[in-house]
mmCIF file as Biopython writes it, N, C-alpha, C and O atoms, coordinates in Angstrom:
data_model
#
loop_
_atom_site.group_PDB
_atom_site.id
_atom_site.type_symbol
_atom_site.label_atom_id
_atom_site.label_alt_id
_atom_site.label_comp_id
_atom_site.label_asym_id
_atom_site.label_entity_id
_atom_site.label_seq_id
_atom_site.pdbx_PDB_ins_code
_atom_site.Cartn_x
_atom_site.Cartn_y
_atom_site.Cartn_z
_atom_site.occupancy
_atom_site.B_iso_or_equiv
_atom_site.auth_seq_id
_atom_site.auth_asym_id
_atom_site.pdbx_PDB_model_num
ATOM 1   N N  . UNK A ? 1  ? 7.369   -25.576 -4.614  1.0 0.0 1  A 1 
ATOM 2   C CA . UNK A ? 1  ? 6.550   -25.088 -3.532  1.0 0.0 1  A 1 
ATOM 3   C C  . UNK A ? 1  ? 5.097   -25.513 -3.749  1.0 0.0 1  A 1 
ATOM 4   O O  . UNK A ? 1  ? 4.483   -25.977 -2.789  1.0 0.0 1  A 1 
ATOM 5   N N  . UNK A ? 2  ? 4.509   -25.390 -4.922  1.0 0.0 2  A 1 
ATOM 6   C CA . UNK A ? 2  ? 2.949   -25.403 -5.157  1.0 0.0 2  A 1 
ATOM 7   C C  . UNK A ? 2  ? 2.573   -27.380 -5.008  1.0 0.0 2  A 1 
ATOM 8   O O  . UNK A ? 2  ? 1.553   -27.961 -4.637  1.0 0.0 2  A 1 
ATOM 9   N N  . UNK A ? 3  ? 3.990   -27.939 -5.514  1.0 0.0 3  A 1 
ATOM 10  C CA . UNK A ? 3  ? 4.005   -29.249 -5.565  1.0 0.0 3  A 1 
ATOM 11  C C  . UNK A ? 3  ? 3.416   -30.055 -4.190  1.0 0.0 3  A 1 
ATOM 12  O O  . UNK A ? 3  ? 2.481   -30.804 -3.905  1.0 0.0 3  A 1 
ATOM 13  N N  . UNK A ? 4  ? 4.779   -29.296 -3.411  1.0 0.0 4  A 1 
ATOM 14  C CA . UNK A ? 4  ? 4.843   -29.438 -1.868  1.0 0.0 4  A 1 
ATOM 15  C C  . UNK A ? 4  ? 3.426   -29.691 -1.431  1.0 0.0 4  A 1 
ATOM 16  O O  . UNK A ? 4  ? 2.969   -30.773 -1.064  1.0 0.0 4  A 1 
ATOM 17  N N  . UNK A ? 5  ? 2.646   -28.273 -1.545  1.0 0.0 5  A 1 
ATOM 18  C CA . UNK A ? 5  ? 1.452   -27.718 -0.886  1.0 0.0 5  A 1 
ATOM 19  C C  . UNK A ? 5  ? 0.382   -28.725 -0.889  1.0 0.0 5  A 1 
ATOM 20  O O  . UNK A ? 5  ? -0.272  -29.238 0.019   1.0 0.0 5  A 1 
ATOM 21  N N  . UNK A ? 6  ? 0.390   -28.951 -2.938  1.0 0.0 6  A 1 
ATOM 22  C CA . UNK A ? 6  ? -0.479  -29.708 -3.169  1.0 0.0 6  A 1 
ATOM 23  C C  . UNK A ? 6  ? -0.649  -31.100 -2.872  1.0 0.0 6  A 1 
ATOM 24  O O  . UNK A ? 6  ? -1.712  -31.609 -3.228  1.0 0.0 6  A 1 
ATOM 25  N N  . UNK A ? 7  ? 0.347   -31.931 -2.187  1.0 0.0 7  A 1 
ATOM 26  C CA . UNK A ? 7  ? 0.387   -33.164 -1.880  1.0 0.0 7  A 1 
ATOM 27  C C  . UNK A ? 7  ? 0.494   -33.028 -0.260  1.0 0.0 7  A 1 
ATOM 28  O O  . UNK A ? 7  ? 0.971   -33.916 0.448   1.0 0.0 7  A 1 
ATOM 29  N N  . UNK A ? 8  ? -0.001  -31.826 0.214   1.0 0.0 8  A 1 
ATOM 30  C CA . UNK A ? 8  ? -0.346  -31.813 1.336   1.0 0.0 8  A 1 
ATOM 31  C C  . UNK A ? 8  ? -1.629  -32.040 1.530   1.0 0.0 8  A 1 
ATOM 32  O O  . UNK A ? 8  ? -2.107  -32.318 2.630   1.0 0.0 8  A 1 
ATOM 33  N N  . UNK A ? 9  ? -2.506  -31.898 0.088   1.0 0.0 9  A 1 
ATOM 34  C CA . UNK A ? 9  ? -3.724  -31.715 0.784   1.0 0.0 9  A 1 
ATOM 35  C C  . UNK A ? 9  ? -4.639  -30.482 0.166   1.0 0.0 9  A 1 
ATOM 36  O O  . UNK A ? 9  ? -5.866  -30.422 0.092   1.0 0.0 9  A 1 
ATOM 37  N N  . UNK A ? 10 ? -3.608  -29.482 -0.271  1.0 0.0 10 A 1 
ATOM 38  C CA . UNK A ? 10 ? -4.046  -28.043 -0.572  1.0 0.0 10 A 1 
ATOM 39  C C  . UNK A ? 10 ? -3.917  -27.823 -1.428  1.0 0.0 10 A 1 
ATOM 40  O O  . UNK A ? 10 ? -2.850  -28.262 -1.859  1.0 0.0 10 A 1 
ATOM 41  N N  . UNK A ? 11 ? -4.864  -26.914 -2.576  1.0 0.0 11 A 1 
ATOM 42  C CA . UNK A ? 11 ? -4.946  -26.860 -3.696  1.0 0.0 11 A 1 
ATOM 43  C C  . UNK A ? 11 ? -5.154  -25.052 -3.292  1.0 0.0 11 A 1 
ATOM 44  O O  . UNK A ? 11 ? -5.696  -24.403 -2.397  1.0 0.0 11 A 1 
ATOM 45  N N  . UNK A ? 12 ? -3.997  -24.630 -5.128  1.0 0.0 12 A 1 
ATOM 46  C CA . UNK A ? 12 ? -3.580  -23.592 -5.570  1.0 0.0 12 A 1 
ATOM 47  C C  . UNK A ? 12 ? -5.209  -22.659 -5.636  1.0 0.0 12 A 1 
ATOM 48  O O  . UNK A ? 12 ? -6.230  -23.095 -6.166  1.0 0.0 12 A 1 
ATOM 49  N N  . UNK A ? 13 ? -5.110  -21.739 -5.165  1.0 0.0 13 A 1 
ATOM 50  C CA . UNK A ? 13 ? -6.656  -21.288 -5.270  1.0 0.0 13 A 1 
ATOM 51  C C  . UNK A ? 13 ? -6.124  -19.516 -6.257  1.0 0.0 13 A 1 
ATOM 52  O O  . UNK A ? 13 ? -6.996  -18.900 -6.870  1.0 0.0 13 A 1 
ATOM 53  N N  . UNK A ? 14 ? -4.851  -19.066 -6.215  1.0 0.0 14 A 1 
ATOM 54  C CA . UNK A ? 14 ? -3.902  -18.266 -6.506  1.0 0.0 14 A 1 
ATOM 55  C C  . UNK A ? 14 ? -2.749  -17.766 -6.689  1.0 0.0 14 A 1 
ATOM 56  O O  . UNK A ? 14 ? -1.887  -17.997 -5.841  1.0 0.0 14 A 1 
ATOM 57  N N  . UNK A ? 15 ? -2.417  -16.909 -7.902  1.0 0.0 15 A 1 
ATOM 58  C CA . UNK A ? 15 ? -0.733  -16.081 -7.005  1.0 0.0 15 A 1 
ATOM 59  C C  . UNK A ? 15 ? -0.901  -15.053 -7.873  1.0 0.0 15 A 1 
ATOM 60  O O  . UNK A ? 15 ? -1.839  -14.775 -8.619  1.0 0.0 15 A 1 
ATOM 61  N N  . UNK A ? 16 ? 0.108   -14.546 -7.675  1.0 0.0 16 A 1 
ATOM 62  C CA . UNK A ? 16 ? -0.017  -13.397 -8.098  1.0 0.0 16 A 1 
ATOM 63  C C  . UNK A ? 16 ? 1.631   -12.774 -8.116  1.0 0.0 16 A 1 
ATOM 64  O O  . UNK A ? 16 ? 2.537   -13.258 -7.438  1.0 0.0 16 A 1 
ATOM 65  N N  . UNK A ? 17 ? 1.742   -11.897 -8.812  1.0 0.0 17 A 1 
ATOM 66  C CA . UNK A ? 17 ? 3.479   -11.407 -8.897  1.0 0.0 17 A 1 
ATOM 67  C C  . UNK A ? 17 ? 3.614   -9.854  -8.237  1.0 0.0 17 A 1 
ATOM 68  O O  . UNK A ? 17 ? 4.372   -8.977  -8.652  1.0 0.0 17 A 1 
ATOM 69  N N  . UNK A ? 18 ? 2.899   -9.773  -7.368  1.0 0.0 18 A 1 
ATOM 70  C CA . UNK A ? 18 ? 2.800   -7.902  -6.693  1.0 0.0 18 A 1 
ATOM 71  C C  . UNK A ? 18 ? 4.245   -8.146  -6.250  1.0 0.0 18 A 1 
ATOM 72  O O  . UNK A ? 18 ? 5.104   -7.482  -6.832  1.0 0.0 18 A 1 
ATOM 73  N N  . UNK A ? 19 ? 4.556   -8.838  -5.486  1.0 0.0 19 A 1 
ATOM 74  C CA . UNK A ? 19 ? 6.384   -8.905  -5.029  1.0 0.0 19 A 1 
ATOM 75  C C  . UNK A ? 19 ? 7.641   -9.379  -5.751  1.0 0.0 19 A 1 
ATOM 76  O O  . UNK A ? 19 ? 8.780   -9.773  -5.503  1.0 0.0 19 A 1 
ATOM 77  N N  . UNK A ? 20 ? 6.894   -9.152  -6.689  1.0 0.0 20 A 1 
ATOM 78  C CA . UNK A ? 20 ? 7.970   -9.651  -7.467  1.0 0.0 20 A 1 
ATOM 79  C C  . UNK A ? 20 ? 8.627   -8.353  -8.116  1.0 0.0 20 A 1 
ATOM 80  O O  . UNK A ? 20 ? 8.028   -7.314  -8.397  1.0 0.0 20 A 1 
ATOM 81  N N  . UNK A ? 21 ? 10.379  -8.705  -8.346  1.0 0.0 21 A 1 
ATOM 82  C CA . UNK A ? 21 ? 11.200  -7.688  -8.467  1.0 0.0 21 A 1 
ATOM 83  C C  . UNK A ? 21 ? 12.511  -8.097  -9.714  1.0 0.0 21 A 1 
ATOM 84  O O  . UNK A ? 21 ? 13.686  -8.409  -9.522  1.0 0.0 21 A 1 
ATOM 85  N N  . UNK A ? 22 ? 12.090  -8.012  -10.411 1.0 0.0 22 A 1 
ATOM 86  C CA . UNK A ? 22 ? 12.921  -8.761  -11.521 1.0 0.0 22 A 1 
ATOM 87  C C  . UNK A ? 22 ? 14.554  -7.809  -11.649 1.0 0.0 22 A 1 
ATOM 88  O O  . UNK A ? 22 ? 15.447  -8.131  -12.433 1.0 0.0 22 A 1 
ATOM 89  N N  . UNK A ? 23 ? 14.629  -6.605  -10.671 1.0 0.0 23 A 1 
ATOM 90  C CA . UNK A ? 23 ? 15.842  -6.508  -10.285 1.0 0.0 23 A 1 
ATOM 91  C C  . UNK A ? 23 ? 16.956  -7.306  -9.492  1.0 0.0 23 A 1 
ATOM 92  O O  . UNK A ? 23 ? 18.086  -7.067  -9.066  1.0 0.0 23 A 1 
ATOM 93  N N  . UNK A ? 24 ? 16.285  -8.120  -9.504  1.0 0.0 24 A 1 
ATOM 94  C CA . UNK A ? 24 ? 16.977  -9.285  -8.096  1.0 0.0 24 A 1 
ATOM 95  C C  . UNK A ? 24 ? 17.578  -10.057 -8.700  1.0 0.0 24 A 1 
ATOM 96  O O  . UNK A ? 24 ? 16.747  -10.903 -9.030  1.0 0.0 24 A 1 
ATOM 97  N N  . UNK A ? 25 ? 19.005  -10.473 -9.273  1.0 0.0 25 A 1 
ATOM 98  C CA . UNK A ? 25 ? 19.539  -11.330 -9.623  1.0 0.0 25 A 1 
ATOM 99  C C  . UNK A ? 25 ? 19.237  -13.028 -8.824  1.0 0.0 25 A 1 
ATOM 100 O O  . UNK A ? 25 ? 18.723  -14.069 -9.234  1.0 0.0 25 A 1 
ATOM 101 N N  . UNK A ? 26 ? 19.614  -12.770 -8.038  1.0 0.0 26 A 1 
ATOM 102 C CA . UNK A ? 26 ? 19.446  -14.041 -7.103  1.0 0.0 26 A 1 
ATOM 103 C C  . UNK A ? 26 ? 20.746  -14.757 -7.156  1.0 0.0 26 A 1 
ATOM 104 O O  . UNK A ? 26 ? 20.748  -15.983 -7.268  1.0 0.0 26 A 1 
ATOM 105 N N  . UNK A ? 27 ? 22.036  -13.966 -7.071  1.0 0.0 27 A 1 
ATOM 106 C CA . UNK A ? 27 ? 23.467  -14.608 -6.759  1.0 0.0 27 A 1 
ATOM 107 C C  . UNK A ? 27 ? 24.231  -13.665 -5.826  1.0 0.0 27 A 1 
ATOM 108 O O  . UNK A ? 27 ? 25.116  -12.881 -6.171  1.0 0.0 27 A 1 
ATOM 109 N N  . UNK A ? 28 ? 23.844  -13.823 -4.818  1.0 0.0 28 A 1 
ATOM 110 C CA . UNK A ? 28 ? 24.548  -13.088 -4.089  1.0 0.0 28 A 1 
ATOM 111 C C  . UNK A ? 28 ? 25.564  -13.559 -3.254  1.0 0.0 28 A 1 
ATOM 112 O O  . UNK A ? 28 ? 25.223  -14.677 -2.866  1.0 0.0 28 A 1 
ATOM 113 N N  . UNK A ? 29 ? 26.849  -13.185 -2.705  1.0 0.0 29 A 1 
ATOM 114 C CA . UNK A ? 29 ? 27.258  -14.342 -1.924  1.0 0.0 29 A 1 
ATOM 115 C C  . UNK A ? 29 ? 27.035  -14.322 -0.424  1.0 0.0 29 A 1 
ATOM 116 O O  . UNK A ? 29 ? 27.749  -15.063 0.251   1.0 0.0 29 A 1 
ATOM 117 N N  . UNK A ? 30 ? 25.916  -13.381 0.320   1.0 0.0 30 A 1 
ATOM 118 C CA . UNK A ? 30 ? 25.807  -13.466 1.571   1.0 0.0 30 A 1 
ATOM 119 C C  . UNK A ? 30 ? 24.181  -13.886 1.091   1.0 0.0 30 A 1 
ATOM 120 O O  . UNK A ? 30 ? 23.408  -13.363 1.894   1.0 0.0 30 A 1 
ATOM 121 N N  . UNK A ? 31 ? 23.580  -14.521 0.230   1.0 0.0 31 A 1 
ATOM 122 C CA . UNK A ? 31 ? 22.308  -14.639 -0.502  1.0 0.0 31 A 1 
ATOM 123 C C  . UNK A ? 31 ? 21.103  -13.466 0.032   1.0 0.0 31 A 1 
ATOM 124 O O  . UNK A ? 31 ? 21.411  -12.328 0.385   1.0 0.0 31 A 1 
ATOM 125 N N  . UNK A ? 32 ? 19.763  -13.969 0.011   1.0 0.0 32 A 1 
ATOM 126 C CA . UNK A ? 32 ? 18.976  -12.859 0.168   1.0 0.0 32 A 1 
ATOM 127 C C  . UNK A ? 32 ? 18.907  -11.755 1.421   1.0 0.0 32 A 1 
ATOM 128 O O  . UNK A ? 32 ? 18.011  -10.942 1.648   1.0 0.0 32 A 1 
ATOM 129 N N  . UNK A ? 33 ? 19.819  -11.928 1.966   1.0 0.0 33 A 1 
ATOM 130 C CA . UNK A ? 33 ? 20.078  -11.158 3.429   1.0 0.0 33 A 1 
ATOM 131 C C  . UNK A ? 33 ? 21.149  -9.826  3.041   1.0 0.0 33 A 1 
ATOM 132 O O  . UNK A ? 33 ? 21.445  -8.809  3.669   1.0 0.0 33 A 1 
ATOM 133 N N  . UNK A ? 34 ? 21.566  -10.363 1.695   1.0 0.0 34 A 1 
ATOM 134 C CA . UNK A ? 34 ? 22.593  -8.869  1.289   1.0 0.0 34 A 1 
ATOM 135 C C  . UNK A ? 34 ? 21.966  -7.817  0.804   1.0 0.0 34 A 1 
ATOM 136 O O  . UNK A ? 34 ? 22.437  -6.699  1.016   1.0 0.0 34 A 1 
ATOM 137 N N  . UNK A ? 35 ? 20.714  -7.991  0.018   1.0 0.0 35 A 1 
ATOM 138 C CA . UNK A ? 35 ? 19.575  -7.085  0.111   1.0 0.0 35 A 1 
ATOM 139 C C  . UNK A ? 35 ? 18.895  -5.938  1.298   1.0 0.0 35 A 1 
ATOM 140 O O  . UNK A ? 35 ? 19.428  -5.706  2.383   1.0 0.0 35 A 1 
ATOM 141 N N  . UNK A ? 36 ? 18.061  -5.527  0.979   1.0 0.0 36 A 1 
ATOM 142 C CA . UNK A ? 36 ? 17.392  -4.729  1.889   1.0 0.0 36 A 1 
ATOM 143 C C  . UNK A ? 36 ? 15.944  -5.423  2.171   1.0 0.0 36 A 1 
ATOM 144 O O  . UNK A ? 36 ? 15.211  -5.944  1.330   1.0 0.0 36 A 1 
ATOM 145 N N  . UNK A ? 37 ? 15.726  -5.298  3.539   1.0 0.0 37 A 1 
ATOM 146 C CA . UNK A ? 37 ? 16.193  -4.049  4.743   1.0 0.0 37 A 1 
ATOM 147 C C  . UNK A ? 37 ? 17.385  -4.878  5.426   1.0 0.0 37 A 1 
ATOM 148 O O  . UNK A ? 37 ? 17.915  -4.358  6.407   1.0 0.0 37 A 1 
ATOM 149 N N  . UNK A ? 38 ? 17.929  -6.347  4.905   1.0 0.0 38 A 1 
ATOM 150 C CA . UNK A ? 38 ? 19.180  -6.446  5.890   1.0 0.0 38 A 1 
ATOM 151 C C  . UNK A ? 38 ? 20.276  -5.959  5.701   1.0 0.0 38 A 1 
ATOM 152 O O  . UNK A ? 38 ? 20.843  -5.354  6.611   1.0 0.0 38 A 1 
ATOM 153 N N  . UNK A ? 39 ? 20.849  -6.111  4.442   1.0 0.0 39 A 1 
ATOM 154 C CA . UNK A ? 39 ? 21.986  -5.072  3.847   1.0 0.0 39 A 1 
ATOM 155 C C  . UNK A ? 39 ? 23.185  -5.755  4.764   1.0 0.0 39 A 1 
ATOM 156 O O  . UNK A ? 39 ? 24.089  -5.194  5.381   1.0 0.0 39 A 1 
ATOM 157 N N  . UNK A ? 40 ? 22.900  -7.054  4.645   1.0 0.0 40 A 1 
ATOM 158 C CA . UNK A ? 40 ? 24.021  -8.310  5.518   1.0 0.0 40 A 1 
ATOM 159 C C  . UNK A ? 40 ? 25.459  -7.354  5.611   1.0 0.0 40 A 1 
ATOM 160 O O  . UNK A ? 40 ? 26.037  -7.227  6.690   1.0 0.0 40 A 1 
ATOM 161 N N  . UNK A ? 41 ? 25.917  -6.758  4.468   1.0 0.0 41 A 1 
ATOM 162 C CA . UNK A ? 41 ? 27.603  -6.332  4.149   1.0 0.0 41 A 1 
ATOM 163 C C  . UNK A ? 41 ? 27.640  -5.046  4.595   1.0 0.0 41 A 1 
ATOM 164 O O  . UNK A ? 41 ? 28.729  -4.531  4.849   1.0 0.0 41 A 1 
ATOM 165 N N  . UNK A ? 42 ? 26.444  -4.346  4.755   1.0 0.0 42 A 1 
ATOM 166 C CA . UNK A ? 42 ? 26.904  -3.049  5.756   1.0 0.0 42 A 1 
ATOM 167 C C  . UNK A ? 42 ? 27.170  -1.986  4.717   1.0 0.0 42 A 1 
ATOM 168 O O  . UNK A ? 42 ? 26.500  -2.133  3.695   1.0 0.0 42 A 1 
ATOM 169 N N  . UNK A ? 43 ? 27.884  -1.081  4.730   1.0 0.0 43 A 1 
ATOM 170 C CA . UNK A ? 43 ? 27.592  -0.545  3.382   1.0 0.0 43 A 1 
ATOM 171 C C  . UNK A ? 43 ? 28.857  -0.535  2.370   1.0 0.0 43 A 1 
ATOM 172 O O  . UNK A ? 43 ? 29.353  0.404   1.748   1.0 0.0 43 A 1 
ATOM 173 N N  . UNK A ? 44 ? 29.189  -1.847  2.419   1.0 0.0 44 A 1 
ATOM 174 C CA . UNK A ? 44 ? 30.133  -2.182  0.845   1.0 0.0 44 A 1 
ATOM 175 C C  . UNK A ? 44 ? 28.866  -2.398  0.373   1.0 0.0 44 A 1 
ATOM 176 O O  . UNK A ? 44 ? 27.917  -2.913  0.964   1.0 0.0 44 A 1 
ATOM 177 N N  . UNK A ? 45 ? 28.950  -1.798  -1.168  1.0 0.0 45 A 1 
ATOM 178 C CA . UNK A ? 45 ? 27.901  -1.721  -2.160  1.0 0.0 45 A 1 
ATOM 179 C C  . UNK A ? 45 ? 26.857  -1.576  -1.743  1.0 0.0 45 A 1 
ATOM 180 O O  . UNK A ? 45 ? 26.097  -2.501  -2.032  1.0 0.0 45 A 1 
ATOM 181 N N  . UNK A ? 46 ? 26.234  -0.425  -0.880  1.0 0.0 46 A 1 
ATOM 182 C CA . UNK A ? 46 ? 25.141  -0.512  -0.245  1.0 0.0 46 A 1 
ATOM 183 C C  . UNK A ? 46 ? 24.471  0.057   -1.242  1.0 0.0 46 A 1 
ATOM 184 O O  . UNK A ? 46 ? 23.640  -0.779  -1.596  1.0 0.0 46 A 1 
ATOM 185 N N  . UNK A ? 47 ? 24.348  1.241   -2.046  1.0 0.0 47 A 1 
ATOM 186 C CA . UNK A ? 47 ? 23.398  1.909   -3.017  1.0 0.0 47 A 1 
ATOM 187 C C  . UNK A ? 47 ? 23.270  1.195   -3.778  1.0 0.0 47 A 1 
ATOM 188 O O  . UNK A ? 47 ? 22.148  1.368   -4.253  1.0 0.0 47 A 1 
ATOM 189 N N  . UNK A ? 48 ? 24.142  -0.189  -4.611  1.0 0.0 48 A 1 
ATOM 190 C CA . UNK A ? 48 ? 23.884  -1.302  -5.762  1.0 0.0 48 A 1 
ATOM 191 C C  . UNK A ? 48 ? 22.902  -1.979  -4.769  1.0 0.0 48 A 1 
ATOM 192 O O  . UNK A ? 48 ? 21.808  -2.060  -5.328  1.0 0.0 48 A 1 
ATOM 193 N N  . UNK A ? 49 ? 22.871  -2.375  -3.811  1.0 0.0 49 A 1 
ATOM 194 C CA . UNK A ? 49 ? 22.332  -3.377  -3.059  1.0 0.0 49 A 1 
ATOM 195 C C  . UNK A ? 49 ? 20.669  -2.082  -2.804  1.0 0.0 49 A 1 
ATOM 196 O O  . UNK A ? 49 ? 19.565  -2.624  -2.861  1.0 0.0 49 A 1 
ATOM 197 N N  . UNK A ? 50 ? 20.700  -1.172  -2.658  1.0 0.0 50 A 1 
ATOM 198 C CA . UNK A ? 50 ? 19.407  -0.598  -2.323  1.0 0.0 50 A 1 
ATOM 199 C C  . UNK A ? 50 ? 18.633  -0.358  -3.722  1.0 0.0 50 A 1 
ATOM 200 O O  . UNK A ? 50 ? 17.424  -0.422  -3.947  1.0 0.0 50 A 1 
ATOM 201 N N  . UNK A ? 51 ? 19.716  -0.061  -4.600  1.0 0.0 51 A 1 
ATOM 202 C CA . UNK A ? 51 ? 19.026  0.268   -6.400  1.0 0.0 51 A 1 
ATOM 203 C C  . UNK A ? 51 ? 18.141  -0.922  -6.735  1.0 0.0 51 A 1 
ATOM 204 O O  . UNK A ? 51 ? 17.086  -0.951  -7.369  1.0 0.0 51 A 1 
ATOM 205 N N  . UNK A ? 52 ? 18.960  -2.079  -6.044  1.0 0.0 52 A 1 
ATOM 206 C CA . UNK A ? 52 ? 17.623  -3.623  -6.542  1.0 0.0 52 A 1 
ATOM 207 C C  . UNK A ? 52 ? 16.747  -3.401  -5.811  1.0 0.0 52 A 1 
ATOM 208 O O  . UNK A ? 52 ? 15.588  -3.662  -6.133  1.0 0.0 52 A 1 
ATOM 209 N N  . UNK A ? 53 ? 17.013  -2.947  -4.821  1.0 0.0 53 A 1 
ATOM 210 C CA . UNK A ? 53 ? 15.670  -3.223  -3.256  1.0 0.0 53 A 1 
ATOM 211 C C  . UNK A ? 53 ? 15.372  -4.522  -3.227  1.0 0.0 53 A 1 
ATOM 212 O O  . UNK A ? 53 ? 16.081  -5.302  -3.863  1.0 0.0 53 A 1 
ATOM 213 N N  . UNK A ? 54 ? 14.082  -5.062  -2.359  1.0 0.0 54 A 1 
ATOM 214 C CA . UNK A ? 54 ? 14.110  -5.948  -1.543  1.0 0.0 54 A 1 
ATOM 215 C C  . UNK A ? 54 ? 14.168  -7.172  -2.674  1.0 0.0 54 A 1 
ATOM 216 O O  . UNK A ? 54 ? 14.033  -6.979  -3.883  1.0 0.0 54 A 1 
ATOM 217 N N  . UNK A ? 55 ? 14.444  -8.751  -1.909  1.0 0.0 55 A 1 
ATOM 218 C CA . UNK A ? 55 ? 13.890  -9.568  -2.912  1.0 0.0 55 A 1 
ATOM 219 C C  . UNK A ? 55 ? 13.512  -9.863  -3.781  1.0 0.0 55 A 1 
ATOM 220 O O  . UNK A ? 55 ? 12.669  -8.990  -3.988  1.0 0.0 55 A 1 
ATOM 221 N N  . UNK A ? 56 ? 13.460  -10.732 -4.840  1.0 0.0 56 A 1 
ATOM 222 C CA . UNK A ? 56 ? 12.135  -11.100 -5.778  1.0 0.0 56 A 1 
ATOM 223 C C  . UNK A ? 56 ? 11.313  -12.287 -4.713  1.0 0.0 56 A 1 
ATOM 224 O O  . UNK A ? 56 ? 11.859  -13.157 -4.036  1.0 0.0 56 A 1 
ATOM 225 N N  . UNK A ? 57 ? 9.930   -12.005 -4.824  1.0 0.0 57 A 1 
ATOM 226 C CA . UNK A ? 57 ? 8.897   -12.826 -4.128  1.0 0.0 57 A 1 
ATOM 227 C C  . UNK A ? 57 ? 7.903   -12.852 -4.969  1.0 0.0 57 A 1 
ATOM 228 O O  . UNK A ? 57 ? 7.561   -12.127 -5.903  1.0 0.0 57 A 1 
ATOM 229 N N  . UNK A ? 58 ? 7.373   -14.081 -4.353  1.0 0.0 58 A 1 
ATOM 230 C CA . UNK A ? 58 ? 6.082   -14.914 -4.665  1.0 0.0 58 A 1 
ATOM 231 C C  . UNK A ? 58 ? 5.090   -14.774 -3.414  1.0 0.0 58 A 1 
ATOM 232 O O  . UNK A ? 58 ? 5.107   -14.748 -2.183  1.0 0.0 58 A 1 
ATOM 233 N N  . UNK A ? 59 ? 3.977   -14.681 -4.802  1.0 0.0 59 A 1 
ATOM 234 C CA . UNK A ? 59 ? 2.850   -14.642 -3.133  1.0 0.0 59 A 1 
ATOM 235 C C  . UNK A ? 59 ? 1.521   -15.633 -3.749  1.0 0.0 59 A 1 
ATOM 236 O O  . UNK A ? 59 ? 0.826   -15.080 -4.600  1.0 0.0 59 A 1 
ATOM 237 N N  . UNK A ? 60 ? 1.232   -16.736 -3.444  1.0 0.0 60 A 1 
ATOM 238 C CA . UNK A ? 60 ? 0.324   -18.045 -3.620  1.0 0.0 60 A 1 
ATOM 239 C C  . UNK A ? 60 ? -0.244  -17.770 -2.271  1.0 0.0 60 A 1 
ATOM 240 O O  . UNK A ? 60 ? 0.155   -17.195 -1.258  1.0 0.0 60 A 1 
ATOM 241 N N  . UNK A ? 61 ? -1.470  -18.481 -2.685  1.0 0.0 61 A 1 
ATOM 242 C CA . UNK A ? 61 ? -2.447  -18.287 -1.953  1.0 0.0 61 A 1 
ATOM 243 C C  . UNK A ? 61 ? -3.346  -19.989 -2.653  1.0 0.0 61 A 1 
ATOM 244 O O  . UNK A ? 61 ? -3.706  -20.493 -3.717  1.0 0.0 61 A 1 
ATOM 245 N N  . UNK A ? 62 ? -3.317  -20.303 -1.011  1.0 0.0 62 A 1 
ATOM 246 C CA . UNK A ? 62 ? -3.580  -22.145 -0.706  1.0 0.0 62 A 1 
ATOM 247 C C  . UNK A ? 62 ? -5.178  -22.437 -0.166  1.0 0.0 62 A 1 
ATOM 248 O O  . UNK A ? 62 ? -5.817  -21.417 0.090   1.0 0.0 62 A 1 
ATOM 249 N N  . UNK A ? 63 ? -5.598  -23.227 -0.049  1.0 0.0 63 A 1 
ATOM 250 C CA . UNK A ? 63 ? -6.930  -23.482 0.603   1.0 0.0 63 A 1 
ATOM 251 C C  . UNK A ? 63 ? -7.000  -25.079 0.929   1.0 0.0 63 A 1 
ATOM 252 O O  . UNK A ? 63 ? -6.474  -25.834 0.111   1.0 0.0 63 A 1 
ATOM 253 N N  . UNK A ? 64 ? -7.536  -25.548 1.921   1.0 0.0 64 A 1 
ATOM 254 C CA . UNK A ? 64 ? -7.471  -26.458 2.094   1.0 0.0 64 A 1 
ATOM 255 C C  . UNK A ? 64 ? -9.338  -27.139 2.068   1.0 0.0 64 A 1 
ATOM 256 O O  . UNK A ? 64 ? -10.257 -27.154 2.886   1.0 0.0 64 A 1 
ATOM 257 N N  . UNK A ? 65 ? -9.149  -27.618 0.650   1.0 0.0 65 A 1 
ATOM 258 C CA . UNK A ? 65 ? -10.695 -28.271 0.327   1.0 0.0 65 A 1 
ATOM 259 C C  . UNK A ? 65 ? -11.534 -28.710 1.467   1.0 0.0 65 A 1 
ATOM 260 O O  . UNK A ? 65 ? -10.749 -29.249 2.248   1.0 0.0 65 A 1 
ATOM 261 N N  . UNK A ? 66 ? -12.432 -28.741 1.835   1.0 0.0 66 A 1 
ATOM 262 C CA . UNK A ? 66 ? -13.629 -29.187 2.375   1.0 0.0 66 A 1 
ATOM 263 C C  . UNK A ? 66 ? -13.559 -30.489 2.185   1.0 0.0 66 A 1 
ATOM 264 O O  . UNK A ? 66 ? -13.420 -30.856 1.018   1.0 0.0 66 A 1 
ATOM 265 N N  . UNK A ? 67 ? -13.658 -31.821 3.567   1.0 0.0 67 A 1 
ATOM 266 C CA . UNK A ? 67 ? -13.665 -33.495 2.890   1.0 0.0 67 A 1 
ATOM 267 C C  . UNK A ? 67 ? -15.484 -33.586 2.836   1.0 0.0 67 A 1 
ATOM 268 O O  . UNK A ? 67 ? -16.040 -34.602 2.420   1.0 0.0 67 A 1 
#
């Protein structure tokens, strides 16, 4: 992602880990939509699926230099 950004043009000015949730495996088989608030499966395993809560996320923060 930061790679992406940066060969756009835009340089990393931040990030930070506030969304980040290291309960989140990240193998799901309906992937991040089996989580909450979508809870894709309805409530097979809904309390395992609410005990992780939402996602793990990233939050970067871009700027695009002055020419």
């Amino acid at each position: 992602m930061v790679k992406l950004a940066t060969d756009a043009g835009f340089a990393l000015e931040g990030q930070s880990e506030i969304n980040a949730n290291p309960q989140d495996t990240k193998d799901y088989a309906q992937g991040v939509w089996t989580l909450p608030p979508a809870l894709k499966l309805g409530n097979e395993d809904k309390a395992k699926y609410l005990a992780i809560g939402e996602s793990d996320r990233m939050t970067l923060r871009f700027v695009k230099p002055a020419k």
